[in-house]
C-alpha positions as CSV (number, residue, x, y, z in Angstrom):
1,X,0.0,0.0,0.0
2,X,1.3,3.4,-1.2
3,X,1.0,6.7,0.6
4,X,0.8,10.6,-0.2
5,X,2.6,12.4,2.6
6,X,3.7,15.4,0.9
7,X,1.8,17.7,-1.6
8,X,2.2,19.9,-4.3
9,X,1.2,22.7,-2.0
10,X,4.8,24.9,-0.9
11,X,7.0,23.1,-3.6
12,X,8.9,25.3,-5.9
13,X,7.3,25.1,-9.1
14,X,9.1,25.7,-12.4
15,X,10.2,29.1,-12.8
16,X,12.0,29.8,-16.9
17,X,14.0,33.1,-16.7
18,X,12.3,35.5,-19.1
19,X,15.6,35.0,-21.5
20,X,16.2,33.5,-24.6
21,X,16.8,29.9,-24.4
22,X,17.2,27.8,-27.1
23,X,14.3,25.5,-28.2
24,X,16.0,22.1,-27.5
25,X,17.1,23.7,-23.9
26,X,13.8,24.5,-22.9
27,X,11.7,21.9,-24.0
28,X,13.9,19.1,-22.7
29,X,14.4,21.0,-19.3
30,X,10.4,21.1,-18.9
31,X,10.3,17.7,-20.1
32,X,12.4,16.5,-17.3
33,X,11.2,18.4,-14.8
34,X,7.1,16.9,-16.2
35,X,8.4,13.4,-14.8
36,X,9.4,14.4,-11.7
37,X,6.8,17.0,-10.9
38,X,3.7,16.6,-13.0
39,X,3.1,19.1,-15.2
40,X,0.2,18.6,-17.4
41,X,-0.5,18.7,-20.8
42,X,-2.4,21.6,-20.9
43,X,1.1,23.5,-19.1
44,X,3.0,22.1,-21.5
45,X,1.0,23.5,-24.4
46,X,0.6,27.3,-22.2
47,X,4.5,27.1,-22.2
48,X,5.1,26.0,-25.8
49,X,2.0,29.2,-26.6
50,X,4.5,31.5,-24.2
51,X,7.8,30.1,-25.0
52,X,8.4,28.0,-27.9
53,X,7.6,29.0,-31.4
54,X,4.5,26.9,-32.8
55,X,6.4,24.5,-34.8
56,X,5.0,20.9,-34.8
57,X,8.3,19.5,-36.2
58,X,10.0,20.0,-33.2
59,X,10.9,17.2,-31.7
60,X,12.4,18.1,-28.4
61,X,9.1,20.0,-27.7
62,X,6.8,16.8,-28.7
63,X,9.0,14.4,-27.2
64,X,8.3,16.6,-23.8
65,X,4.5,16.3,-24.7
66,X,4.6,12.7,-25.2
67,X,5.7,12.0,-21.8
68,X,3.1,14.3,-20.9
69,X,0.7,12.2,-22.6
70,X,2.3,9.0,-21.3
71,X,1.7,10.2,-17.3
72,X,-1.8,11.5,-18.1
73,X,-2.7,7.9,-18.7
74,X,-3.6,9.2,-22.4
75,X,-2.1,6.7,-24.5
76,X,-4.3,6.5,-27.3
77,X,-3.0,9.8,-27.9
78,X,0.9,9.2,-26.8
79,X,0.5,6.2,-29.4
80,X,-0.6,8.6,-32.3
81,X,2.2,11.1,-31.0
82,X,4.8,8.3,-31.0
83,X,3.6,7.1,-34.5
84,X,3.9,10.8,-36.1
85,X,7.7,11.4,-34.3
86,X,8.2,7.7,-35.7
87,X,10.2,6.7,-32.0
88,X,12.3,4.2,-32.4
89,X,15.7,2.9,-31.0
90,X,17.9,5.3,-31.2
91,X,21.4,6.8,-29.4
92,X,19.2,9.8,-28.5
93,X,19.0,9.7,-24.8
94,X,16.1,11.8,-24.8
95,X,13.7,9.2,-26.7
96,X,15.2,6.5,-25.2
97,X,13.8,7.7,-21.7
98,X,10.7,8.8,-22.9
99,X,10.5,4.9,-24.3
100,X,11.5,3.4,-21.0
101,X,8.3,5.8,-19.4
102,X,6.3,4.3,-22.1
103,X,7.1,0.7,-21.0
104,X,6.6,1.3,-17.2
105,X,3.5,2.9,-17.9
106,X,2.3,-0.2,-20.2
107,X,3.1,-2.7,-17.7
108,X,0.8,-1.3,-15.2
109,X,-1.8,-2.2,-18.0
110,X,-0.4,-5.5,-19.6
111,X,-0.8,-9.0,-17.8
112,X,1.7,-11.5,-19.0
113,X,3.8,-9.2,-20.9
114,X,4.3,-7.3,-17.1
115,X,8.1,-8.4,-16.3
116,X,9.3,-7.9,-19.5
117,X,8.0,-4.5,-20.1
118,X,9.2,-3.2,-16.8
119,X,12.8,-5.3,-17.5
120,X,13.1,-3.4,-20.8
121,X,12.6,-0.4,-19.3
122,X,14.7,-0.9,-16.0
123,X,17.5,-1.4,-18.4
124,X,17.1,1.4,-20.6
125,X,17.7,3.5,-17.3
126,X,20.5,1.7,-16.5
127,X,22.0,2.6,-19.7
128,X,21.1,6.0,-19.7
129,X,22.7,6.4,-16.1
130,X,25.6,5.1,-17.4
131,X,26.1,8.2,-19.4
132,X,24.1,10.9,-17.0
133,X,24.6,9.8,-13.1
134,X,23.5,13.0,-12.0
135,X,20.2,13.1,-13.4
136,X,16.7,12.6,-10.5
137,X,14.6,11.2,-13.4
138,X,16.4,8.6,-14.4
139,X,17.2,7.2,-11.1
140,X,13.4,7.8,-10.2
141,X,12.7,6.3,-13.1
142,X,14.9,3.1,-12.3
143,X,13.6,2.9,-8.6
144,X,9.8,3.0,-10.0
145,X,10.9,0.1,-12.4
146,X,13.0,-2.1,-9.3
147,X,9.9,-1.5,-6.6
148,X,7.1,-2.6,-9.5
149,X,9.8,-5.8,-10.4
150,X,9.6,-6.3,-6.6
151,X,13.0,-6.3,-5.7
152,X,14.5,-6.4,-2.6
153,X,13.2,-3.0,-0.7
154,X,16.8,-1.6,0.1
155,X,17.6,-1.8,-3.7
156,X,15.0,0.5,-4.9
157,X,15.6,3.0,-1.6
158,X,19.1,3.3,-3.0
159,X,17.7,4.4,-6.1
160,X,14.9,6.5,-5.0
161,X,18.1,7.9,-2.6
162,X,19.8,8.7,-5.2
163,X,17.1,11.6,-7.1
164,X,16.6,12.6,-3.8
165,X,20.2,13.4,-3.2
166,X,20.0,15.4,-6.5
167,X,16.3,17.0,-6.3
168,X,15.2,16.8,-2.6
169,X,12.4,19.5,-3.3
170,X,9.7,17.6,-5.4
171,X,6.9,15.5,-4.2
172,X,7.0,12.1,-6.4
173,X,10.8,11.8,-5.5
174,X,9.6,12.4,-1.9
175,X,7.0,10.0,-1.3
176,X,8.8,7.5,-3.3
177,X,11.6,7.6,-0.9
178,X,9.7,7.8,2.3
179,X,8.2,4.9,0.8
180,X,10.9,2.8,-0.1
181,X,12.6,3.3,3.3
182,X,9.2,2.7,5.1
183,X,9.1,-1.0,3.5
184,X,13.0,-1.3,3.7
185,X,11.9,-1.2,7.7
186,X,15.2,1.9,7.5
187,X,13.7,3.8,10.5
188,X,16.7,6.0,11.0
189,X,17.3,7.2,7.3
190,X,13.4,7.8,7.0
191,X,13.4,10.2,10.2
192,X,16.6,11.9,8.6
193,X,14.9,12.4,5.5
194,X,11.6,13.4,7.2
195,X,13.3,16.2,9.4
196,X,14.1,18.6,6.9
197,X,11.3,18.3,4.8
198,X,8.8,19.1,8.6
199,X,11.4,22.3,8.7
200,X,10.9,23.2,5.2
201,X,6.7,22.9,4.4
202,X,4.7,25.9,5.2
203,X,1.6,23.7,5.0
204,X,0.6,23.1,8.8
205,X,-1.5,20.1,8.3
206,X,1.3,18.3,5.5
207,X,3.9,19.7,9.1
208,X,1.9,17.2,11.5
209,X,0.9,14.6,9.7
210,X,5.1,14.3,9.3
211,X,5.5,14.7,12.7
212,X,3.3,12.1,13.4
213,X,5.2,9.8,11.0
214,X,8.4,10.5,12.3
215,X,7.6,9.7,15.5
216,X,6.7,6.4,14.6
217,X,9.6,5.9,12.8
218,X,11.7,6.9,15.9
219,X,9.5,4.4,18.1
220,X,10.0,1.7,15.4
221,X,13.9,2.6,15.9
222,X,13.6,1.4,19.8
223,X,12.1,-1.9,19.5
């Protein structure tokens, strides 16, 4: 069973510097920052109108819209997107993750095919990691894909540790990671990680509800 223990509420949000940026630079940036944070497709299409010349060839910008798509659960219409961008295998590590986002999101909706979807995918993060170590949504990514293979619990916290180290600010990297050290039974890194975030929210009832977790955590560390 999965919780929500932190909100979108008192979370920085995206904020673009009123500056030119070039299209690749921006689209890709929002891109990333849709998997870790949600943005919706109706954002992404305000920021193309505000940001981004309306040009459907470009691919950076659709590729960011396809993952939109692909989170939205609309994937009759992230199939027609992938079809018109023709997404294939390809060195381009920016397809390649919105593929492996594709196949996680598949195998919550396949039934046999289940462990081989998510194994394509846990792999294709791998790989990708292998080239960018630094980057939250591809070790969030790669934790996602080890808790739904149901690996070992400390394997995925690692990962899920990981994005947090790099991004500590954003909810699905947070409750991910509360998560995974919750069912790893790691009382003493989950009441480390809960601290800051208690001293951080300015939501009150997000600030007990913490509390409240923490010090069960800390009880959980005495027995």
């Amino acid at each position: 069973m999965r919780y929500n223990y932190v909100n979108d509420s008192g979370f920085e949000e995206f904020d673009v510097a009123i500056k030119p940026l070039a299209k690749y630079e921006v689209a890709i940036n929002l891109g990333r920052l849709h998997a870790l944070s949600g943005k919706t497709v109706d954002q992404l299409m305000a920021f193309k109108r505000a940001f981004v010349d309306a040009d459907s060839s470009d691919s950076a910008f659709n590729y960011a819209l396809l993952l939109a798509y692909i989170q939205e659960d609309r994937l009759e219409d992230a199939q027609q997107l992938a079809e018109s961008l023709l997404i294939k295998d390809t060195t381009d590590p920016w397809p390649l993750f919105v593929k492996a986002e594709w196949l996680r999101k598949q195998a919550q909706l396949q039934g046999q095919d289940r462990r081989a979807l998510l194994e394509q995918a846990y792999y294709i993060y791998k790989h990708l990691l292998d080239e960018d170590r630094k980057n939250a949504a591809l070790w969030y990514g790669l934790g996602m894909s080890a808790s739904q293979l149901m690996v070992k619990p400390a394997v995925y916290a690692r990962y899920f540790g990981q994005a947090y180290t790099i991004n500590a600010r954003y909810p699905a990297i947070i409750n991910a990671y509360l998560d995974a050290l919750h069912e790893a039974e790691d009382w003493p890194s989950l009441v480390a990680v809960i601290r800051p975030i208690i001293a951080r929210s300015p939501d009150v009832n997000t600030r007990l509800m913490l509390k409240q977790y923490m010090d069960y955590a800390e009880k959980q560390m005495l027995n």
